[in-house]
C-alpha positions in Angstrom: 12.8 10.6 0.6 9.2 11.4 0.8 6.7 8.2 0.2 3.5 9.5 -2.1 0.4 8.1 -1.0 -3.7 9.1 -1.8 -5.8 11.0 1.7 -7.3 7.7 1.0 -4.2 5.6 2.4 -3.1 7.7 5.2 -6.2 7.8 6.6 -5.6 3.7 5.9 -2.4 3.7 7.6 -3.4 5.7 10.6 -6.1 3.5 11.2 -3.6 0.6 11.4 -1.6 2.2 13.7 -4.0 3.3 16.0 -5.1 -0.2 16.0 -1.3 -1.8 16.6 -0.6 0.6 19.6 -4.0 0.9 21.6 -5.9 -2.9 21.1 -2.9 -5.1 19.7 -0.4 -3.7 22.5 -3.4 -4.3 24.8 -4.1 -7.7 24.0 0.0 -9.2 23.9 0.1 -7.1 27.3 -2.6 -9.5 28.6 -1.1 -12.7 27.2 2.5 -11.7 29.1 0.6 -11.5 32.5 -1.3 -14.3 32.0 1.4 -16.6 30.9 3.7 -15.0 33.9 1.5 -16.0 36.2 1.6 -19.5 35.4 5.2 -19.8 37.2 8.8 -20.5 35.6 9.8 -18.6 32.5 12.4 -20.4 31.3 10.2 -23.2 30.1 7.3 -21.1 29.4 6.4 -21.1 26.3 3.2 -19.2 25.9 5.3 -15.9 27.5 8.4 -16.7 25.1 5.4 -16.7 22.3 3.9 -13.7 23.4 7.2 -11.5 23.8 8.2 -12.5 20.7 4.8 -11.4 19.2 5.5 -8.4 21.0 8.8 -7.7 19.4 7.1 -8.0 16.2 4.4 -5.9 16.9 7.1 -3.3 18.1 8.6 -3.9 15.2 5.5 -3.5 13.0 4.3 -0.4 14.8 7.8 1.6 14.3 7.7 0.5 10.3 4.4 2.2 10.0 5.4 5.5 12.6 8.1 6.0 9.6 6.0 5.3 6.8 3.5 7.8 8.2 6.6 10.8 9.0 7.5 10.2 5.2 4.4 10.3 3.8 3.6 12.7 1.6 0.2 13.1 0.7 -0.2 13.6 -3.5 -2.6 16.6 -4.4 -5.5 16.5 -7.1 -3.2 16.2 -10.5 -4.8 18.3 -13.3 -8.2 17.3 -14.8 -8.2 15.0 -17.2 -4.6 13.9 -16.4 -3.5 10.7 -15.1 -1.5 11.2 -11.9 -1.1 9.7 -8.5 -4.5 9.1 -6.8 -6.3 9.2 -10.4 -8.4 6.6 -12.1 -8.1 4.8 -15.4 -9.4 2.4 -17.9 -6.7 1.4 -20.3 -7.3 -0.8 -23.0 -5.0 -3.6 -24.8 -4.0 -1.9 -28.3 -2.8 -6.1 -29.1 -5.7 -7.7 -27.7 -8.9 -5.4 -27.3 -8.8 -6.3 -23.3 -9.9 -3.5 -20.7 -8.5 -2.8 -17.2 -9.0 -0.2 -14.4 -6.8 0.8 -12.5 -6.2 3.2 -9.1 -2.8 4.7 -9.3 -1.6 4.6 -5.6 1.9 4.9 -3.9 3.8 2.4 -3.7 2.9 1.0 0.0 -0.6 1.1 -1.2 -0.1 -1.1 -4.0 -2.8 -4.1 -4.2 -3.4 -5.4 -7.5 -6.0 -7.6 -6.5 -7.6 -4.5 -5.4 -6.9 -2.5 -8.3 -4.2 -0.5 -6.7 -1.3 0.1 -9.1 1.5 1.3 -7.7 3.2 4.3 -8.9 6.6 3.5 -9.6 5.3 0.1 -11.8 6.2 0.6 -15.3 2.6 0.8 -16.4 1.7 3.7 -14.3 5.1 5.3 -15.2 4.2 4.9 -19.1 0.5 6.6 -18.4 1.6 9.2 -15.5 0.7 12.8 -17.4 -1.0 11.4 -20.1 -4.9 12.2 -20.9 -7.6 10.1 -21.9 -6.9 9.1 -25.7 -3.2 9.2 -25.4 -1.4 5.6 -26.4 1.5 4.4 -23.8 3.8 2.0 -24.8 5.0 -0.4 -21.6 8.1 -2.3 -21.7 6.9 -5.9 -20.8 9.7 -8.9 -20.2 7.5 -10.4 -23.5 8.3 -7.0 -25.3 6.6 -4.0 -25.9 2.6 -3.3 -25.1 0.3 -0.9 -26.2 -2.2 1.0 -24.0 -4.6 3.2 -25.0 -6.0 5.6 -21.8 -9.6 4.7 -22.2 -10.6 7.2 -19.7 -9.2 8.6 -16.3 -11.3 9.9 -13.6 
């Protein structure tokens, strides 16, 4: 199944791996010759530290290499329309409040960014709703009231 994600996040994610397989393989390549040099392995710890850093940055590197062959990269949605990638400024039918979101896919998700992921129920109550429209989210302290301030 094919992961949405804005040009925005790719280029994110490519940047991370580029980063993971040239520098950070570079760098725990270092610390395992250094700490080999320093005699018996068995009761070296700095080499068993660094292989296992290794392992996990193996690990790491083949987690993003998947994310990036199921990425699918979400097109401009239609003008005025809130969609993967869009903007918008929703405000608190209840209390009056504002927020701004980015709607992102899911691996992008950072709300202390702003980044709401996709598949949250907010963006699923505003997905393909304009600027004006009300969306009702389903909260665990019942039901909330949005109205799509604007989208950009």
């Amino acid at each position: 199944m094919a992961d949405q994600i804005t040009p925005e996040g790719l280029e994110a994610l490519k940047a991370e791996l580029a980063e993971l397989e040239g520098p950070a393989r570079r760098e725990i390549a270092e610390r395992i010759k250094t700490a080999r040099e320093w005699g018996d392995l068995k009761e070296n710890s700095e080499y068993h530290d660094a292989k296992n850093d290794q392992a996990f940055l193996e690990t790491k590197i083949a987690r993003l290499t998947e994310r990036l062959r199921n990425a699918e990269v979400v097109k401009d949605t239609a003008p005025g329309k809130v969609g993967v990638g869009s903007s918008v400024e929703l405000r608190d039918d209840g209390s009056g409040k504002t927020v701004s979101y980015r709607i992102v896919g899911a691996t992008e998700a950072n709300l202390a960014e702003g980044k709401l992921s996709a598949e949250s129920p907010m963006a699923q109550a505003i997905l393909g709703r304009e600027k004006g429209d009300t969306a009702v989210v389903r909260a665990p302290s019942g039901e909330r009231r949005f109205v799509i301030a604007d989208v950009r």
